[in-house]
C-alpha positions as CSV (number, residue, x, y, z in Angstrom):
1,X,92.5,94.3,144.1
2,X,92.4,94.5,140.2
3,X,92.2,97.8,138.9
4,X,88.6,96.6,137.4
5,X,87.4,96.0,141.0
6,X,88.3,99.6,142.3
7,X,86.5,101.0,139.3
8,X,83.2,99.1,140.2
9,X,84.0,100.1,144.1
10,X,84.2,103.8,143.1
11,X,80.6,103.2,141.1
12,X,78.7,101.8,144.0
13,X,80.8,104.4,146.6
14,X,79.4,107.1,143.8
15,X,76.1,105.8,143.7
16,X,75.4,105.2,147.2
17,X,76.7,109.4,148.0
18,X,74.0,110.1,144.8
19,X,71.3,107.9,146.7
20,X,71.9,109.6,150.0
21,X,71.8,113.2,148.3
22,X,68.3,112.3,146.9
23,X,67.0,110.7,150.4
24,X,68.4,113.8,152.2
25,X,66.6,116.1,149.7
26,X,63.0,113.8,149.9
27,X,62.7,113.7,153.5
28,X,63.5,117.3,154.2
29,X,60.9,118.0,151.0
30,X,58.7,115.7,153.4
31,X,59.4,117.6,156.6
32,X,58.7,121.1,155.1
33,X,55.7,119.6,153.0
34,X,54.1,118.1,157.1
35,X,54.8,121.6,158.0
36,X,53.5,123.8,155.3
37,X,50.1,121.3,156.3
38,X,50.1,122.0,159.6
39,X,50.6,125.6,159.6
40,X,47.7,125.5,157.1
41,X,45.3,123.1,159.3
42,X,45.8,125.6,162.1
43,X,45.3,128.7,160.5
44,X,42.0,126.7,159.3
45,X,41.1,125.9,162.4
46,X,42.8,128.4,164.5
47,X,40.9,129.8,168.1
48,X,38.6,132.9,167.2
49,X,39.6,134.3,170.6
């Protein structure tokens, strides 16, 4: 393993952490954005009674 290689290694490794941070963060933005619409349809629509 040439010192080169372990740089590149350490680039992808860092990437793919910075890619999984940002897909973390977008489907948890996703989760609470389904929610915030739900809670909304139902107050909209909620039972009079």
């Amino acid at each position: 393993m040439t010192e080169q290689q372990c740089r590149l290694c350490q680039l992808i490794n860092n990437d793919h952490s910075q890619d999984i941070k940002h897909l973390n963060k977008f489907m948890l933005n996703k989760k609470q954005t389904s929610y915030k619409i739900k809670k909304r349809f139902q107050e909209q629509f909620a039972d009079p009674s």
